[in-house]
N, C-alpha and C positions, 0 to 999 in steps of 0.2 A: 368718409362715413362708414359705419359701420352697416356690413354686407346683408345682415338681416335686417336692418331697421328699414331700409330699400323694399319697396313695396313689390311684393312677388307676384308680377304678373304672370308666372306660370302656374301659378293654382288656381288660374279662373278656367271654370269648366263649364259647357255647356252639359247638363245629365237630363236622362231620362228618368221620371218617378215611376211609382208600381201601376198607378193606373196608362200609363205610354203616355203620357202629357209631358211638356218641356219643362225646364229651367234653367237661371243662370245662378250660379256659383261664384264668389270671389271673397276674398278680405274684405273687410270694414273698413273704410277711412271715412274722417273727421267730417267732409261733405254730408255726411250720411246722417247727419243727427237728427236733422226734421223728419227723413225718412225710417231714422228710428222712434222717434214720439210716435209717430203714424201708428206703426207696426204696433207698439206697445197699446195703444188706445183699442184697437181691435182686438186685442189678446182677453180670452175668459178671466176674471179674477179667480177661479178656479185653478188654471195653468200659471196667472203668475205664486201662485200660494203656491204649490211643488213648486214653482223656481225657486223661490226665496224664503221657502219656510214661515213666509208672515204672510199679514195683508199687506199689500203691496200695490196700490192704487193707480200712483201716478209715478213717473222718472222723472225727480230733482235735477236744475241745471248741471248737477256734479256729479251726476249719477250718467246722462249723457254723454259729456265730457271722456268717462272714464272709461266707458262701454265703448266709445267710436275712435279713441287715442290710443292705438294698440303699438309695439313696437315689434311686431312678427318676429318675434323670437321668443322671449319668456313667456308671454302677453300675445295672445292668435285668436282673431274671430273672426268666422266667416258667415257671410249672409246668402241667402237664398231669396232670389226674385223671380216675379215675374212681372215683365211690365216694366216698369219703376215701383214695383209697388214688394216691399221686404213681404216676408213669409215665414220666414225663420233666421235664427240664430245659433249658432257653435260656438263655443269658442274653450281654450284651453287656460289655466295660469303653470305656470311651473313654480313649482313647491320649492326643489332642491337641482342638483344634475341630473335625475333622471324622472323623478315622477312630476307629473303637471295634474292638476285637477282640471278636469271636463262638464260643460254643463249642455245644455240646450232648450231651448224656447219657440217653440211651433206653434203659428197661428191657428187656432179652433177650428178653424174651416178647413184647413190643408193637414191635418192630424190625420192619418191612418194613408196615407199616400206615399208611405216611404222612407219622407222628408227627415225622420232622424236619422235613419240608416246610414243615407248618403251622405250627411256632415258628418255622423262618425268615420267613415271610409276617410274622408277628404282631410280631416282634421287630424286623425291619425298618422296619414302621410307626410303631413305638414309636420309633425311633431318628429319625427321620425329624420325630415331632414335637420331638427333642430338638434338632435339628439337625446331627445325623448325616448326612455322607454316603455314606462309604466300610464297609465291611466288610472287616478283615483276618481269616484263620485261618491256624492251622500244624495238618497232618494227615499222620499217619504215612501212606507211600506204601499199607500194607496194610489202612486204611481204607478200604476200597473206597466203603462203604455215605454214608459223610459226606462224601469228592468226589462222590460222583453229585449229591446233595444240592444242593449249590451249582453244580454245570455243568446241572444239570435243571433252577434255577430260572428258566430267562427271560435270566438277567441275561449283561451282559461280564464275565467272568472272564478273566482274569491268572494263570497259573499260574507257577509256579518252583520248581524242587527244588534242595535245599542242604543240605549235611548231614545227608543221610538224610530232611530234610521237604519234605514237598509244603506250598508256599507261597500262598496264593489271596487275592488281591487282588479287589472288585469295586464299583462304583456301587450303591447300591440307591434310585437313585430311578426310581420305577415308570416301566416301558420296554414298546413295544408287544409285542412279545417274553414278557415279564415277566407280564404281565395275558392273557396270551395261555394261558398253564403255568396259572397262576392259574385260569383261567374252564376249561380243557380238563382238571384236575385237580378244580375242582368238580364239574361236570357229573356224572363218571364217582364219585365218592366220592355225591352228592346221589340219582343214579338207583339206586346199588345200596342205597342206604338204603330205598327204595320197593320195589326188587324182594324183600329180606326181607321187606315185609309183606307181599308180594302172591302170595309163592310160598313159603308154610309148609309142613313136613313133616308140623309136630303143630297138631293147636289145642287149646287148655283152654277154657274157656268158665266164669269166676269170677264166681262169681252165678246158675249154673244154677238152677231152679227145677221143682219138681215141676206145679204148677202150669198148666194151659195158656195160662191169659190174661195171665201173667207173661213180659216179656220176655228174662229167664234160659232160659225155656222154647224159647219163638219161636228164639234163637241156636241152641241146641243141635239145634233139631228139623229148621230150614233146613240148620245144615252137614250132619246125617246123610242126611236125604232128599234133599238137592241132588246126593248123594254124593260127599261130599268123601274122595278117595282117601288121606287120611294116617290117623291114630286122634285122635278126639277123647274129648279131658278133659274132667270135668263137674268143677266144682270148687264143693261145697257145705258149709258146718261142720254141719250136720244131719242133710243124706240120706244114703243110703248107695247108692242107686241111682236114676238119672234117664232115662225114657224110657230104658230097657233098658242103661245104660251103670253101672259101678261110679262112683261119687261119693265126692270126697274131700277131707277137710276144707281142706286150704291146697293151693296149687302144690306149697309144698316137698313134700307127700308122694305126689307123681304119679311112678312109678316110671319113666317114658321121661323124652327131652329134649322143652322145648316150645317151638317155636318163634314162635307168634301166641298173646296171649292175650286173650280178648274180657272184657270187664271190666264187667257189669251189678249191680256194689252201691251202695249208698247213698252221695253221694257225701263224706260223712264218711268212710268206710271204704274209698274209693280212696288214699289213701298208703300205707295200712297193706298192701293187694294190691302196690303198686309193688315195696315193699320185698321182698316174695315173691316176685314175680317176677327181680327184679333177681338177688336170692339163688338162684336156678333156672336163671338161667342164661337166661331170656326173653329173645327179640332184639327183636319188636315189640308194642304194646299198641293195643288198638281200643274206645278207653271209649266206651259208649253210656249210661252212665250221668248226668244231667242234674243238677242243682243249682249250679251252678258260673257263670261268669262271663254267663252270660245269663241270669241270674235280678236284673243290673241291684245286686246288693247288695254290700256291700266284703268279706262273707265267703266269697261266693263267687268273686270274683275274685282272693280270696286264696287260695282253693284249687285253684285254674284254676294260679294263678302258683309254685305249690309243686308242684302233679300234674307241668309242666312240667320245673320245677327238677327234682326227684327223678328222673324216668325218665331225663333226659338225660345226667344225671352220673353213669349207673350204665348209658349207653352204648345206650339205648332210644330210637326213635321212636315217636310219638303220634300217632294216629287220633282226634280228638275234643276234646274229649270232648262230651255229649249230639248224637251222631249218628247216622247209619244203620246205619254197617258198609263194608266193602268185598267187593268180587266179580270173581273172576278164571273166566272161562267157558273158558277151556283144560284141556279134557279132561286132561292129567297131574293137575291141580289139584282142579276142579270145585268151587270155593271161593264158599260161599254164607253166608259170615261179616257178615252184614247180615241186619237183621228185617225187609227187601223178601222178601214170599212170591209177589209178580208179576215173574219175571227177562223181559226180553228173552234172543233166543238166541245161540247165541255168535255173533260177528258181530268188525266191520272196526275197531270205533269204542268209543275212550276217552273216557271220562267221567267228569270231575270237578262233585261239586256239594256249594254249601258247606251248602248246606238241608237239614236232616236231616228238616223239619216236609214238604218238598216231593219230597226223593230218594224216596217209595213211589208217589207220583201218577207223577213224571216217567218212571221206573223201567215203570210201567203202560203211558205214553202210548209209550214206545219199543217194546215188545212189541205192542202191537198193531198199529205202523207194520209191524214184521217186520224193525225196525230191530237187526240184531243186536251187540250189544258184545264188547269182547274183555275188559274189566276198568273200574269201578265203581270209587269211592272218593267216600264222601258225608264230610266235614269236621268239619260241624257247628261248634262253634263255631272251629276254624281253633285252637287252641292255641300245634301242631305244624308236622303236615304241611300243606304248605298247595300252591297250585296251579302254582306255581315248581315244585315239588317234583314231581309229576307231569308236567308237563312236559321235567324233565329226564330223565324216564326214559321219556315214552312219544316222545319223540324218536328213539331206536333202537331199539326193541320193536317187530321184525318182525313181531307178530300186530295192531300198531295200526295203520290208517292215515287215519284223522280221529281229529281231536282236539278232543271241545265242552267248553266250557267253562259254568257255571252259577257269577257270582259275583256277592256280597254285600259284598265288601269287597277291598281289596286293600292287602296286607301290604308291601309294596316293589315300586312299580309299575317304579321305574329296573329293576329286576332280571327284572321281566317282562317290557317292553318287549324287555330283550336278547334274554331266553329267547326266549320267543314268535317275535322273528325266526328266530330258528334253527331253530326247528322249523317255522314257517310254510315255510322256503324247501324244506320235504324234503318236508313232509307237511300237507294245509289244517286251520286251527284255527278254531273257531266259538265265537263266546262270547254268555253276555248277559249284562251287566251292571246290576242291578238300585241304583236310587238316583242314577241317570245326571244327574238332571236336581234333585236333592236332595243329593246328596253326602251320605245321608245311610249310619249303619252300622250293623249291629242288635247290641242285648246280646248282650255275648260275644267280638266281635271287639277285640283291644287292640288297634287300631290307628292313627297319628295322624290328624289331620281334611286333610282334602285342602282348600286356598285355591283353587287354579288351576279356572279356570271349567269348566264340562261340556266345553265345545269341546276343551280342551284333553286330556283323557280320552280323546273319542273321535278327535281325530286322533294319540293314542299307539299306539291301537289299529291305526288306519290305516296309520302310520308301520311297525310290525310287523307287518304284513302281515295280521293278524287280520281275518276276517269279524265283522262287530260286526252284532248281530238285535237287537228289540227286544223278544221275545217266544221264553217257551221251543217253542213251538208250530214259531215260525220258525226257530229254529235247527233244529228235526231237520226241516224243511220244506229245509234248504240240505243237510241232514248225508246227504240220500234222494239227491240228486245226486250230491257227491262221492263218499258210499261205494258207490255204484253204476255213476256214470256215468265215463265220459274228459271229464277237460279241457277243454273248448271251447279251441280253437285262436285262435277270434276272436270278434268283438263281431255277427256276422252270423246270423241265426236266420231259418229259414223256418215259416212257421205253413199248418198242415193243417188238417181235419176236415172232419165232414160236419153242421155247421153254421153257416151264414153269418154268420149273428149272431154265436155266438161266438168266432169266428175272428177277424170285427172286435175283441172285446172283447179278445180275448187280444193279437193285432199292438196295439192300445193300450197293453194294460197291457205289452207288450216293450217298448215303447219309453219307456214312463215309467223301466221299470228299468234304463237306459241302453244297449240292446240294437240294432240295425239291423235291423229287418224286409227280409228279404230277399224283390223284388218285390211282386206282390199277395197275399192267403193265398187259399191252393187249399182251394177249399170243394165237396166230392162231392154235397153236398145228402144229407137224410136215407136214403136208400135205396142209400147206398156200399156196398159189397162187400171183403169181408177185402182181393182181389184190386186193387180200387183202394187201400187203403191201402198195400200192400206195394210196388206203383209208384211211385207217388208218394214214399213214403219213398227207395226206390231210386236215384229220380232226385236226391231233394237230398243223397242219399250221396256220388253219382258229383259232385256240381257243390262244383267248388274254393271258389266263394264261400262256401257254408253251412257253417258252425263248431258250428250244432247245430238240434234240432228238435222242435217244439212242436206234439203233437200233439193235438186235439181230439177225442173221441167222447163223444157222447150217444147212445145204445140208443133207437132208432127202435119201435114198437109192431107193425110189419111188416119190419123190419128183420134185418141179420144179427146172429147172435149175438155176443156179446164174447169167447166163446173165438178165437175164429178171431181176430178183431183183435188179441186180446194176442198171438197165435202170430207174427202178422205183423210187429208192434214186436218182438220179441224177436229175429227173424232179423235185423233192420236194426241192434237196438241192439251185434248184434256185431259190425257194418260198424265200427265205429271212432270211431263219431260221440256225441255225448250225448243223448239224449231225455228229455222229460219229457211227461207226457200229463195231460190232465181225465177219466181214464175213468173214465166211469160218475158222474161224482162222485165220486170214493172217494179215500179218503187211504191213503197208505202204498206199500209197494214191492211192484207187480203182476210176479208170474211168477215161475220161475228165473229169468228175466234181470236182474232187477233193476232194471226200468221204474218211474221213481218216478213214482207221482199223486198229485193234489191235485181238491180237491173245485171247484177253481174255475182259471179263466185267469189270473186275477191272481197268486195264491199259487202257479202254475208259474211264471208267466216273473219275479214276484221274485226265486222261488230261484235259476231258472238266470239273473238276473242278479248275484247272488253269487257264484255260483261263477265266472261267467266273468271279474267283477273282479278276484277273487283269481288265478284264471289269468294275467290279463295283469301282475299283481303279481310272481307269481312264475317268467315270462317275462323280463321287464323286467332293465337291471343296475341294483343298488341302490344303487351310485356308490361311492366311497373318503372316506373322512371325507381329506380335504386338509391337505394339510401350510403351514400360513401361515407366512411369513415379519414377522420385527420382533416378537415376540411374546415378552415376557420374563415367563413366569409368577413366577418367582421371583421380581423385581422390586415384582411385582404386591402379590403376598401379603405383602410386607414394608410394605408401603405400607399394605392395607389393616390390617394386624397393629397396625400403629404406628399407625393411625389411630383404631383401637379402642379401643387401651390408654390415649387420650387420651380418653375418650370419658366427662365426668363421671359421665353418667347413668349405668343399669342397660347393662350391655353387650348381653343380649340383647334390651332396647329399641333400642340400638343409636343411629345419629344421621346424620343426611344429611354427605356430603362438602363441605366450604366448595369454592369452584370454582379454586383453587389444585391443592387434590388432587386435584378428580374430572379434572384436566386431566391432571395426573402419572399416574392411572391408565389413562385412555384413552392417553396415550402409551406405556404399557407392552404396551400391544395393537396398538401401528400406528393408534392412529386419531386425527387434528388436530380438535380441538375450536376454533370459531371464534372468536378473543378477544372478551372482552366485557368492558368495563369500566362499574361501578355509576355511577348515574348520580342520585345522591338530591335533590340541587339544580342550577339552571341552571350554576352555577360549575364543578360537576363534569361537567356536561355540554360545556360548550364546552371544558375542558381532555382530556375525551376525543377531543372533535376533533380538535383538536390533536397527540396523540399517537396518533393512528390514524394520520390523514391520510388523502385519497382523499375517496370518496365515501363516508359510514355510514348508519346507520339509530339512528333512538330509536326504542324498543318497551318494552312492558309484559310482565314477565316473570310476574307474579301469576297463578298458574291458573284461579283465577276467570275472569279476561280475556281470556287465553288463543286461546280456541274462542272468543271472543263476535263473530259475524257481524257483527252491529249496532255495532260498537264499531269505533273505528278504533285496535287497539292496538299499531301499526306505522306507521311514516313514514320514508317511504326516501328516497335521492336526498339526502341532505342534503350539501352539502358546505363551505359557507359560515358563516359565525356567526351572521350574518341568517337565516338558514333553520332554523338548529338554536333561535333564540330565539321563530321561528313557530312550529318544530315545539311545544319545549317549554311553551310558553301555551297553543296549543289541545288539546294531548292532555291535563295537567294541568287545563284545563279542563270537558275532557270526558268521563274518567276517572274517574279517583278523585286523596286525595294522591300524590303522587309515589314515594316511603318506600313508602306501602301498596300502589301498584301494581306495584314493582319495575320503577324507571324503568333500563332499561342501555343503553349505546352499543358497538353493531358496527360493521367493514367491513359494506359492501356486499357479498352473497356473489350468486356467477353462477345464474342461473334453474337451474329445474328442479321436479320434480314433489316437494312435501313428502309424506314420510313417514315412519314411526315404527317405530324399532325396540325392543322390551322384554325383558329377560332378569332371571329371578329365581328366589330359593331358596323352593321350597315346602316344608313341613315333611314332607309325605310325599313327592313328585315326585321330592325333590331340584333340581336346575336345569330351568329351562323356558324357552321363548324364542320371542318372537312376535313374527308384522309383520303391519302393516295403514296404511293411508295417513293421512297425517294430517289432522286435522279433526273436526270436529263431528259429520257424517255417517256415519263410521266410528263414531264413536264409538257413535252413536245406535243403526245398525242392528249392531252387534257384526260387523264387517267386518275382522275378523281372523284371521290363521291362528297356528296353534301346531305345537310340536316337543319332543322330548322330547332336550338334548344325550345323548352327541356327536352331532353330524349328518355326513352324508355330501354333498357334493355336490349327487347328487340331493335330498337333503330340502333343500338349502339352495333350488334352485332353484324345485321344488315350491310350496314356501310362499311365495312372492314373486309366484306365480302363480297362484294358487289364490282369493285373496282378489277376491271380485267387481269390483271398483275396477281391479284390475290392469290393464285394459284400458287407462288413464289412463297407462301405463307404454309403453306400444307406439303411441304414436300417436293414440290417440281422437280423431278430430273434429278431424284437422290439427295435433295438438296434439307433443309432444318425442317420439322414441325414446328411453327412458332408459336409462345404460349400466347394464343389469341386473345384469352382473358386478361391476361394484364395489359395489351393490347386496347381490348375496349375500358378496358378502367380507366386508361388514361385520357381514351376519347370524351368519357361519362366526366371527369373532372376537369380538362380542356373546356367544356361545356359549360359545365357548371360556373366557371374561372367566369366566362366573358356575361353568362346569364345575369348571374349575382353580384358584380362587379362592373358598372355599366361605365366606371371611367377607365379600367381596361381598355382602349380602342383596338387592337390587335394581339395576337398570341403566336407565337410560331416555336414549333418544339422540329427541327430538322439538323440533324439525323436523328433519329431515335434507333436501337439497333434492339429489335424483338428476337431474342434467343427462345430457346427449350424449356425455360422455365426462366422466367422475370424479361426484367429491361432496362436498356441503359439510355436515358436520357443526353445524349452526347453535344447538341448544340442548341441554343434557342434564343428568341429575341421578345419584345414587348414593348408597347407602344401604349402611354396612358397620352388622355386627350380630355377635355371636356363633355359630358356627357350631350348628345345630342337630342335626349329627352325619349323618352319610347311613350306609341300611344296606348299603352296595351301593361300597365304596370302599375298595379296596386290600387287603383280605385275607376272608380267606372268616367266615363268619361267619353262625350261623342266628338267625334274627330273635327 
């Protein structure tokens, strides 16, 4: 059967519309045809006259027929549901080989929700894999709603009007423009799905319980005595009254509208609530209810994957399931929709955490800091909502302004890295990542297994400007700074108190956290006076050197009191400057001013060494992903497409490039691979010479041999037949057979410093790309850096520099300037190679030898596979 006629079950997408309400997305088949009468009978005759330029009434049995018998390739439409109930329609024809005409049909009610946008995204994609380039339409001029449509997507548009029609010509191959509508239409559809659950009018609460030590109880009792300003539902089939509220058997018989519904029954008896909900008209669900995909069993992961299904397609986001709850501390709200009975107060700082078993301790340890929150969301097992997701909304939620994060697994790390930048650059984000150094992910999370080493994680982190802590401790140890302090300006810190000793300790540990101690530290000796501390602050206010200040007090037994000391950091903390202090020993935020302490000197100047790197992070410019030139992606993928389909094996085993292609591909990227001809017997070795000519090299290509110091598996300089019959006897001698070493003959390529560049598809990362120098050394001590494509500029250079060895690059010990820039050029289109060409599975360029000016590409391998889908590529879509 032909490949396209096969019904694509990867373009069924679960999306989010512009108002943050659900739907589902898929192809049309034959099944569908009642469900397309349906759809058409509720349609304006208005909307079908722009579809069909007539009156257009009813759909003929043949008109049905043709509309639902597509063969997803020339012939593509896709529908939008909610429910079981169609909403809309896409669909494309193909004219010729490259242009398809596009139409689309929006039911009246669900017009201005998005609804075209997203079929255009999805059905473009689709076309895209057919080999579609172009998109025609013809639209009545008084279709306003369907030109916006196509001039708002990103794309070049062509307009022309003729005979009464507006004519729209356009490219849809994704354009920075394009992904640009794309990502700025996500954002804003993905945040207002969060701001529904986080700002309900109603709550129900299904599963209430009479009960105290039952968690139906705990919900109910937290939203009323938290005082949650809307009216809460108790929804129980037995009571009839719960902690003073009327109780009522289903949703459906709650006389108001509900807006949030907390969802604590067994977790057998969560679809059967969905469907109630759904029926009610419920916008969000927050199941706390446990049995499900963390219980490690196939039946619960089957009911994880249906709870999903069902809410989504009937236009619901999901909290959960077995989680906390969420908490929004804005007074209009006062929403205490979580079984945490210890809040923090309202406060600056958002917080996501996927731990339901850990969000009541964590929950604890912020309140006692005095750490105040503006809004709560514990995950649990991540189903749903997940930490992208809040990210995109507390990106503009003026009552947030840190952002921690607490996670356990990650869902689409390409799509956080974006996020996170974007929010990193407005407002500081703190994370910890738990399993860093295991990769490992707890029941419950579906998520694929991450290959790419820990390094490469946490310079993703890096790369997005994220504060990464290794401890939830230390995160609100960083979170006491930001949400209280200014900015550190720079890297220069003066150290106070009126302990000598500690002062030293502390100027240490500043500078272990990469910090400048400014001068010596000013130490009062134990009997300082409020009056010396407020000087001395004074002074390092006034002095332009100091970028912030770390202050010391230990309580003296004849000493001045600590009121007065706090009084005096609090007048200085509003000079402008950041402080942190060891008072008293005590953790937490001393004062209204918002003086953060820490029980020790270490755990100060850590923190405010975070926060100041993030300052200079988010000072810094963070470069332009560059524009290369010679760079034929299409070419590329045609290459690797055809290489695949040749591929006798399993496609997604996939199979290395014979060196013909991997040549034709690097030349598709701009880059000269240095010929190399096999070299299995002496015979084929001296006619190598011959047809090089010059001076060559015999070497051993076998990885084994490779890195082997002790070995001599190179011999340069040859240029003679006498020389290449020396070479070839003692290497062969000294070796292995010739066959098993991978005996091949090069030119001679110009000096320079060897090193290794690597780009690969990881099943969850997506592309990744790394450099480190080459050799055994590197190899040994993991002396490499990573990236997460695209890269900008800056991260190209970053990582070229960053790798301990690099000094080997600049000169070392008399040694080359290597031209760095062609260097990262090669990194920036290494990059580009694995970004743009997703059946690429691997890249490897080793040796590469970076000289004084240019570079010699001298070995490399490539590995195409089947692509393993990325979730984060080309049109919107929830995981």
């Amino acid at each position: 059967m032909d490949e396209a006629a096969v019904y694509p079950a990867h373009w069924e997408a679960d999306v989010v519309l512009s108002d943050g309400a659900t739907a589902h997305l898929r192809p049309i088949v034959p099944a569908d045809a009642e469900r397309l009468v349906e759809f058409y009978a509720r349609v304006s005759d208005r909307s079908k006259y722009y579809r069909f330029f007539a009156p257009y009434p009813t759909l003929t049995g043949r008109d049905v027929e043709r509309f639902t018998n597509v063969d997803h390739r020339d012939r593509v439409a896709l529908i939008l549901l909610i429910g079981d109930a169609m909403i809309a329609v896409g669909r494309y024809e193909r004219l010729d080989d490259t242009d398809a005409e596009v139409s689309f049909l929006v039911e009246d009610e669900h017009q201005g929700r998005g609804v075209g946008s997203v079929l255009l995204e999805h059905l473009a994609q689709a076309a895209r894999e057919r080999g579609v380039r172009r998109f025609v339409a013809d639209i009545l001029p008084a279709n306003h709603k369907m030109i916006d449509v196509f001039a708002d997507a990103g794309y070049t548009v062509d307009n022309s009007y003729e005979d009464g029609v507006v004519h729209v010509e356009f490219e849809i191959a994704p354009t920075g423009s394009s992904l640009e509508v794309m990502a700025a239409r996500e954002h804003r559809a993905e945040a207002r799905s969060i701001e529904r659950l986080l700002t309900p009018r109603s709550v129900a609460v299904v599963g209430a319980s009479r009960w105290r030590e039952k968690i139906g109880q705990t919900l109910v009792r937290n939203l009323v005595l938290g005082g949650f300003t809307g009216p809460v539902y108790a929804v129980n089939r037995e009571a009839t009254a719960i902690t003073g509220l009327p109780a009522y058997k289903s949703v459906r018989d709650v006389p108001g509208e509900i807006d949030l519904a907390l969802v604590a029954v067994p977790a057998d008896a969560v679809a059967e609530v969905v469907l109630d909900c759904a029926a009610k008209g419920v916008r969000g669900l927050v199941v706390v209810s446990s049995g499900f995909a963390e219980t490690g069993e196939p039946v619960g992961r089957s009911r994880q994957a249906e709870l999903v299904r069902l809410a989504r397609a009937h236009g619901m986001r999901i909290v959960g399931p077995n989680c906390l709850g969420i908490v929004n501390t804005d007074p209009v709200f006062s929403l205490n929709a979580s079984l945490a009975t210890t809040l923090p107060p309202a406060g600056r700082v958002g917080f996501f955490a996927q731990s339901g078993a850990l969000g009541s301790a964590i929950l604890a340890d912020g309140a006692a800091r005095g750490l105040g929150v503006s809004t709560f969301v514990s995950a649990g097992n991540r189903a749903d909502v997940s930490g992208n997701d809040l990210l995109q909304y507390w990106r503009d939620d003026p009552a947030t302004e840190v952002v921690l994060l607490y996670l356990e697994s990650l869902g689409n790390p390409r799509k956080f890295s974006r996020l996170s930048r974007a929010v990193a650059e407005v407002k500081p984000v703190v994370a910890v990542k738990s399993g860093r150094s295991t990769q490992g992910v707890p029941l419950g999370h579906t998520v694929r297994p991450i290959e790419a080493p820990a390094d490469a994680l946490d310079a993703m982190f890096r790369q997005s400007g994220v504060v990464l802590v290794d401890t939830i401790p230390e995160m609100f140890d960083v979170a006491q700074v930001l949400a209280f302090q200014p900015l550190p300006t720079g890297r220069t810190v003066a150290v106070m108190g009126n302990s000598g000793a500690l002062c030293l300790l502390a100027a240490d540990a500043a500078v272990s956290a990469g910090l400048d101690v400014y001068g010596d530290p000013v130490g009062f000796g134990a009997g300082a006076t409020a009056d010396d501390y407020r000087k001395a602050l004074r002074t390092f206010v006034d002095e332009p050197a100091v970028s912030s200040i770390l202050v010391v007090y230990a309580p003296a037994v004849d000493g001045p009191g600590g009121e007065d000391v706090a009084a005096a950091l609090a007048e200085v903390t509003a000079a402008g400057k950041p402080v942190v202090t060891t008072f008293q020993g005590q953790r937490g935020v001393r004062g209204p001013a918002g003086v953060p302490s820490y029980p020790s000197p270490e755990e100060a100047a850590r923190a405010l060494g975070h926060a100041t790197a993030y300052a200079e992070w988010r000072r810094r410019s963070h470069g332009k992903v560059p524009r290369l030139e010679g760079c034929d992606a299409a070419g590329a993928r045609k290459l690797a497409r055809g290489a695949l389909s040749a591929v006798g094996t399993d496609p997604q085993t996939g199979a290395d490039l014979p060196p013909a292609r991997l040549r034709e591909l690097l030349a598709a990227y701009g880059v000269d691979l240095l010929p190399m001809v096999d070299a299995p017997t002496l015979d084929a070795a001296l006619g190598a010479l011959d047809v090089l000519g010059g001076e060559v090299v015999l070497k051993a290509t076998s990885p084994r041999l490779r890195h082997r110091p002790d070995l001599a598996a190179v011999w340069r300089n040859i240029d003679t037949a006498d020389e290449m019959r020396d070479a070839w006897a003692t290497m062969a001698q000294t070796l292995a057979d010739p066959v098993e070493a991978g005996f091949v003959v090069q030119p001679m390529a110009p000096g320079g410093v060897p090193v290794s560049i690597r780009a690969w598809e990881d099943p969850l990362f997506g592309p990744v790309v790394s450099f480190g120098l080459s050799g055994v050394a590197s190899e040994l001590l993991g002396d490499r850096s990573y990236r997460i494509p695209p890269l900008t500029d800056r991260d190209a250079a970053e990582m070229v520099r960053e790798v301990k060895a690099a000094a080997l690059l600049m000169g070392y010990h008399g040694g080359i300037m290597a031209d760095l820039g062609a260097v990262e050029d090669l990194v920036h289109r290494m990059s580009r190679l694995v970004d743009e060409v997703p059946e690429v599975g691997s890249v490897e360029l080793d040796p590469v030898l970076a000289g004084e000016s240019g570079l010699t590409v001298v070995n490399g391998s490539a590995r195409v596979a089947a692509p393993a889908g990325r979730q984060d590529w080309y049109t919107r879509r929830l995981p």
